[in-house]
N, C-alpha and C positions, 0 to 999 in steps of 0.2 A: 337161481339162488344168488349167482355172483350181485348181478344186473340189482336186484331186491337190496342185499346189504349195501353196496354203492348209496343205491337212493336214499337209503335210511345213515350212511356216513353226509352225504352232501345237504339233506335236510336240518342234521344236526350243524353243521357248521354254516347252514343259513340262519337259521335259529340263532347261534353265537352269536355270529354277525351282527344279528338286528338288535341282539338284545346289550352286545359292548357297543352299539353305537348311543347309546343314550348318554348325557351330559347332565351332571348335576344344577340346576339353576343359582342365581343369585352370585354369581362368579365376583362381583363387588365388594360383596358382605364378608368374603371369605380369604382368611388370611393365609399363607403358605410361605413357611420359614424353610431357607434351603444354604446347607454350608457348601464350603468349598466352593465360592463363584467367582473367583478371581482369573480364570479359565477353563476349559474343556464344558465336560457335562454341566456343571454348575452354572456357569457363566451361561453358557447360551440356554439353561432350562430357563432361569430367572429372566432372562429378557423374553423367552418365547411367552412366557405366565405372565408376564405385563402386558405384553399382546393383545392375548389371549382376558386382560381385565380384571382378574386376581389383583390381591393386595400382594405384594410379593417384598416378604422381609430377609435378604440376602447377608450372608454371615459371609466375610472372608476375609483371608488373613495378614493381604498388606493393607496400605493407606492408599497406595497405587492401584490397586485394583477395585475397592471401590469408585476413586475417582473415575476410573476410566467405564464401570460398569454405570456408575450417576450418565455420561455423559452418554450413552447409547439404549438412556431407558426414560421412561416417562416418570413425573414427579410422582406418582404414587407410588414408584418402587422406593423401598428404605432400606439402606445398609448399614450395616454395621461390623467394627471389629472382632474378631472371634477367631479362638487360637483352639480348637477342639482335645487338646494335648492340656490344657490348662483349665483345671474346674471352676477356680475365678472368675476368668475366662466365661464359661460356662454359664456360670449362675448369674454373671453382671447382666451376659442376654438373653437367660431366661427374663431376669426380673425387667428390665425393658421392655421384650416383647407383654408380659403380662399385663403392663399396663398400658400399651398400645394397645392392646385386642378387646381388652377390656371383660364384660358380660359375654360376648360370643366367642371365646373361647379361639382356639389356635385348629383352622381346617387340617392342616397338613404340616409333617417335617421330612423333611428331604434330607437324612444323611448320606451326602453325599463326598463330602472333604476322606482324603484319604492320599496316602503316599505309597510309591513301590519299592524306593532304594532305602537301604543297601538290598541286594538282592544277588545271589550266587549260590555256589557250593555251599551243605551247611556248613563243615567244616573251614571255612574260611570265614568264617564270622565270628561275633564276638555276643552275649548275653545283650549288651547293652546295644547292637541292635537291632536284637527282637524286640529289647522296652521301647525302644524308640517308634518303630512299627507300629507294635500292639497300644500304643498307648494314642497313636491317632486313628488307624484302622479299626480299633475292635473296643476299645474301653471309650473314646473320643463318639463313639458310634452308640453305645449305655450310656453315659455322661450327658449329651444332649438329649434322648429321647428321653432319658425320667427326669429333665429337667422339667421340661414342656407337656408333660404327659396329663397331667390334671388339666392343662389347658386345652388339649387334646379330645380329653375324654369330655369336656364340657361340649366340646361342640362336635361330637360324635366321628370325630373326622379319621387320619389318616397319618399311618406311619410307615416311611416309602424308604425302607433300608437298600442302599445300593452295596450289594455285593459283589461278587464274579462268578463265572463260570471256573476261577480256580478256586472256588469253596466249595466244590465237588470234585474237581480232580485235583491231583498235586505233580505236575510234570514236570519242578524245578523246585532248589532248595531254596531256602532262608525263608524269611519268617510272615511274605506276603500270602502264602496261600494259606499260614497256619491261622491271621490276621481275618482271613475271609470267612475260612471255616469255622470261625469262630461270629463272622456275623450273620450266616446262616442259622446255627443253631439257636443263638440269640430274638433272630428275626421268627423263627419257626415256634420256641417257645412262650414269646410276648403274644403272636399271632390267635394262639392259643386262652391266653388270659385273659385277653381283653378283647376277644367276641362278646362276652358275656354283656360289656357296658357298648357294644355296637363299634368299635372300632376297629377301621381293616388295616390290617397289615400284611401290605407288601413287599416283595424282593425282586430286586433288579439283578439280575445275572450276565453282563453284558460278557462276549468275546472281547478279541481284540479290534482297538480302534484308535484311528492315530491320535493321541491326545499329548499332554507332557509327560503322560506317566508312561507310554509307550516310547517315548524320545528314543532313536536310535543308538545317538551321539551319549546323553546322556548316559546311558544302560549300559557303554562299552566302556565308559568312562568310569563308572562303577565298578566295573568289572577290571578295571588296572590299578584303582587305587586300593581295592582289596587283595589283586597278586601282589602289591609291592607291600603291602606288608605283613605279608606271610611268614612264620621262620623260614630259614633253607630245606629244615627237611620235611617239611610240606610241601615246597616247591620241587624238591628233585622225588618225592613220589609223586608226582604228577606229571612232573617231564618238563623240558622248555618251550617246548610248544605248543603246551596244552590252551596257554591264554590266545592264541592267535587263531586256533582252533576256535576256541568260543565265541573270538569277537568275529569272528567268519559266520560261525555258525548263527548269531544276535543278526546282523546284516541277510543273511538267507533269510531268516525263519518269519521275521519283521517284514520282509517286504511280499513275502509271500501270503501272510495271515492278518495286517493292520488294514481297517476300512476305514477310509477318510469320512464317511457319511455320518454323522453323529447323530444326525435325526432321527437315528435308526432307536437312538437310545434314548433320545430327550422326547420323543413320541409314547415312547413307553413308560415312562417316568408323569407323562402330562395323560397318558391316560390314567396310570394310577392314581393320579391327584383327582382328576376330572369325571370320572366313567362315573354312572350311578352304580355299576355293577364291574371293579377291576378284575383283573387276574390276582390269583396269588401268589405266582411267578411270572418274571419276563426273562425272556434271552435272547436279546436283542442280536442280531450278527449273524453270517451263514457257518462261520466255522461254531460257534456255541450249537446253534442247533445241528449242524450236520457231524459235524467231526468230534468235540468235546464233550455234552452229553452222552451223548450213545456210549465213547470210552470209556464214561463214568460207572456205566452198568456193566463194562466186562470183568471178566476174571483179572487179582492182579497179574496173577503168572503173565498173560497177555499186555494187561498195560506198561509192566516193568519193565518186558521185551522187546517191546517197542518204543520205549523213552530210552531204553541203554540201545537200541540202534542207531538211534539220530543224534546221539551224546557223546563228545570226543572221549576217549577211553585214557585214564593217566597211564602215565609210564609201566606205575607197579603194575596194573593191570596185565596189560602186554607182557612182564615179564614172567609172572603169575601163568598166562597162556602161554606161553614159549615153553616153559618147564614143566606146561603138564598139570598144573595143581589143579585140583577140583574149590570152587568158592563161588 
């Protein structure tokens, strides 16, 4: 009986196999707009799609990094400026692309641009920014796809939302994981809508992976300009050495969990564009699939007891347990 479901596990994932290895033809004809390529994911998806023979219409957000992206790509790549945070912005390159693409319509959008700082305890933040966040991560991420969506739907194509594996779990405060889960549920309900007119929509769920937004140097630096401007007495509930703790603990957990291999993620992103048949999900990384998933489906009791293991505990805490309180 073992031996039986085996064969019938291992014939289904040859089956898969054969049937995601098909490619859509015509890679020419077919255009794919992709933000944030000024580096990381972005940058090298749009170089690997020029490659690869796509028309590849790259959004990003200096002057500098288009240039430097012009000079590492073939002339049928086009850039342009694009500030995803700015619906001006927005709609100058919708109305662009629309007249580039012309009658065949827009294959593919790659939102991809996204930022992770500020990022800390929530209480050490401020309203303004979550706006700041939310307003590239998750509204920046609506803002582009219903720009380009009629372009979209003319040519039956593809809308390849890049989210995280923290738009399922939330193992740290401020307002990136609430930024994700917010383009999850976005990416799940569009998904949904626009079957009806043939278009797919997929989610990218990457782990961690060294890119800028993972910066070490960065993320700890984050994390000093938001202790220094704390009141006092949110620093003495917290203790003095709560911040040195964290930037310990950023340094551990970073070089323990970041994969340098990006492929890992711009593979999955170029199948999505390319597959006749994608996923509906990708999660790209060994800790997404092995470690972060799975936590996803536990009980909180269990994940909250193990995110306040590995979490420096502030002062009040400690003293909270010294005395005995129940909390």
């Amino acid at each position: 009986m073992f031996l039986y479901i085996l064969g019938l596990v291992a014939v289904w994932f040859l089956y898969r196999w054969h049937r995601e290895t098909k490619r859509v033809p015509n890679k020419g004809d077919k255009y794919v707009y992709i933000t944030g390529c000024d580096s990381g994911f972005g940058n090298l998806l749009a170089r690997h799609m020029d490659r690869l023979g796509f028309r590849v219409i790259a959004g990003c957000y200096t002057e500098k990094g288009e240039d430097e992206l012009k000079k590492r790509s073939s002339v049928k790549l086009t850039t342009l400026h694009l500030d995803v945070s700015n619906s001006e912005s927005v709609s100058k390159a919708a109305a662009f692309i629309k007249s580039l693409v012309g009658q065949k319509g827009l294959w593919a959008v790659v939102n991809n641009a996204g930022v992770s700082l500020p990022s800390g305890p929530t209480d050490w933040l401020t309203i303004e920014d979550f706006k700041h966040m939310l307003a590239v991560n998750l509204i920046g991420v609506i803002d582009v796809t219903l720009s380009v969506l009629p372009l979209i739907k003319k040519a039956r194509g593809r809308v390849v939302n890049v989210a995280s594996v923290f738009g399922r779990i939330s193992p740290f405060g401020g307002p990136y994981c609430v930024s994700k889960f917010g383009v999850e549920a976005f990416n799940d309900s569009l998904r949904v809508s626009m079957g009806a007119f043939g278009v797919k929509v997929l989610c990218i769920e990457p782990g961690f992976f060294k890119t800028n937004v993972t910066d070490t140097l960065m993320v700890q630096n984050n994390l000093k300009k938001l202790w220094a401007k704390l009141p006092q007495d949110v620093k003495d509930d917290y203790g003095d050495d709560y911040l040195d703790k964290m930037l310990e603990g950023v340094d551990q957990r970073f070089k323990q969990l970041r994969d340098g291999d990006l492929m890992k993620v711009v593979g999955c992103m170029e199948h999505a564009i390319s597959a006749v048949h994608p996923r509906s999900r990708y999660s790209p990384g060994w800790d997404a699939k092995l470690f972060w998933l799975p936590m996803s489906y536990m009980p909180s009791c269990i994940t909250d007891c193990f995110f306040a293991n590995y979490t420096p505990k502030p002062k009040v805490h400690l003293t909270l347990q010294s005395l005995g309180k129940d909390f």
